[in-house]
Residue frames as qw, qx, qy, qz and C-alpha x, y, z in Angstrom:
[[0.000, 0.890, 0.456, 0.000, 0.00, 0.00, 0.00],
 [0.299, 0.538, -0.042, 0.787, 1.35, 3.40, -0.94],
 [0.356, -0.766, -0.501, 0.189, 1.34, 5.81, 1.64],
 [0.070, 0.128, 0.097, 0.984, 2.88, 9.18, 0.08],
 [0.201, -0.297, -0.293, -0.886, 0.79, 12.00, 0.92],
 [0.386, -0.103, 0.655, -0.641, -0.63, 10.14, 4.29],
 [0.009, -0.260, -0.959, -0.113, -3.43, 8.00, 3.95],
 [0.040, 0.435, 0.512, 0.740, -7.03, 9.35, 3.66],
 [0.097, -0.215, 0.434, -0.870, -8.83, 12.12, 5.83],
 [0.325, -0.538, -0.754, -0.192, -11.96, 10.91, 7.72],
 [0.284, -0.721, 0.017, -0.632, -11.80, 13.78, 10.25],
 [0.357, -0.391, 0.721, -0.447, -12.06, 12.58, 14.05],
 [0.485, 0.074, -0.861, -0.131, -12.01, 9.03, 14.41],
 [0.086, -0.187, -0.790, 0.577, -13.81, 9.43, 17.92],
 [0.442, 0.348, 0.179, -0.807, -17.01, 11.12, 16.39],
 [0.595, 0.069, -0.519, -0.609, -17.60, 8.27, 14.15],
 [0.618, -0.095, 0.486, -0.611, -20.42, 5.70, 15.20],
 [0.131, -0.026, -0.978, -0.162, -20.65, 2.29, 14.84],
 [0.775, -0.134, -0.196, -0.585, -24.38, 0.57, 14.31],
 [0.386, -0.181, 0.904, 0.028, -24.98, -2.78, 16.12],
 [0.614, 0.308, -0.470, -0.555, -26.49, -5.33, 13.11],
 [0.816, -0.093, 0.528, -0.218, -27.09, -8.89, 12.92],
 [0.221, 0.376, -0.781, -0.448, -26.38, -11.14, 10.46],
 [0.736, 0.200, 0.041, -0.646, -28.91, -13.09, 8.64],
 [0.775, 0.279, -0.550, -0.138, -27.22, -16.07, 7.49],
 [0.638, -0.003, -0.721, 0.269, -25.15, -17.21, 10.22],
 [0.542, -0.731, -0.413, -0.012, -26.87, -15.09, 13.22],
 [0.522, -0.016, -0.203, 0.829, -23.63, -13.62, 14.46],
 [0.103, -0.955, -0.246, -0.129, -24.52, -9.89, 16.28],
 [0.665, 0.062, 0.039, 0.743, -21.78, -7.27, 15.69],
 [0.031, -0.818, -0.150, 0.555, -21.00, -3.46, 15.63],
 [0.610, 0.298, 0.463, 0.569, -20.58, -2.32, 12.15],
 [0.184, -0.548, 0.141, 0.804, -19.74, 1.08, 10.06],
 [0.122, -0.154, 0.683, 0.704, -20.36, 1.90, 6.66],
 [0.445, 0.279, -0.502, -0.688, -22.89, 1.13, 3.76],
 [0.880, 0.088, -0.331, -0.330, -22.84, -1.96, 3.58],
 [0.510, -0.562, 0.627, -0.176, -21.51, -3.63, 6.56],
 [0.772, 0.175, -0.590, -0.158, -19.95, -7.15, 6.26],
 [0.886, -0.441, 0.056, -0.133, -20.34, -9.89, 9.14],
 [0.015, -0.713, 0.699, -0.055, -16.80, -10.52, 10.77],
 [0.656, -0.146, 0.739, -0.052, -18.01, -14.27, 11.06],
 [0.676, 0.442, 0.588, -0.037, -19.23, -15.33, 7.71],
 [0.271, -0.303, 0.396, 0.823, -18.22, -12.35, 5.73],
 [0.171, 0.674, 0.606, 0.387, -21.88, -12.00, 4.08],
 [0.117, -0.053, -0.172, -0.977, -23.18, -8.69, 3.43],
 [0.404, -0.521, -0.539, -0.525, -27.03, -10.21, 4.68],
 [0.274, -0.272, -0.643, 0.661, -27.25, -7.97, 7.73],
 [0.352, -0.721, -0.502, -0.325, -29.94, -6.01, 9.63],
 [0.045, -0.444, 0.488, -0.751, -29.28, -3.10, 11.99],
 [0.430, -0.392, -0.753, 0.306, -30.62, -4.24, 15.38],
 [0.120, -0.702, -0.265, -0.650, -32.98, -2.04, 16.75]]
């Protein structure tokens, strides 16, 4: 991985917020970020925030 020129700005890393989610395939309940979260057990993309 290159890393001229630093690496890439997200701002404060302590003011972003993690969702918690589930995962539909293998059930697994996690704390995820992003779009399109991906289950740290299974690696699917079929998750559901948890309400």
């Amino acid at each position: 991985m290159c890393t001229v020129g630093g690496g890439p700005d997200i701002g404060d890393v302590e003011s972003l917020s993690s969702k918690g989610y589930i995962c539909q395939d293998c059930g697994n309940k996690f704390k995820g970020m992003g779009r399109r979260p991906r289950c740290p057990s299974c690696q699917s993309r079929n998750v559901k925030p948890v309400e």
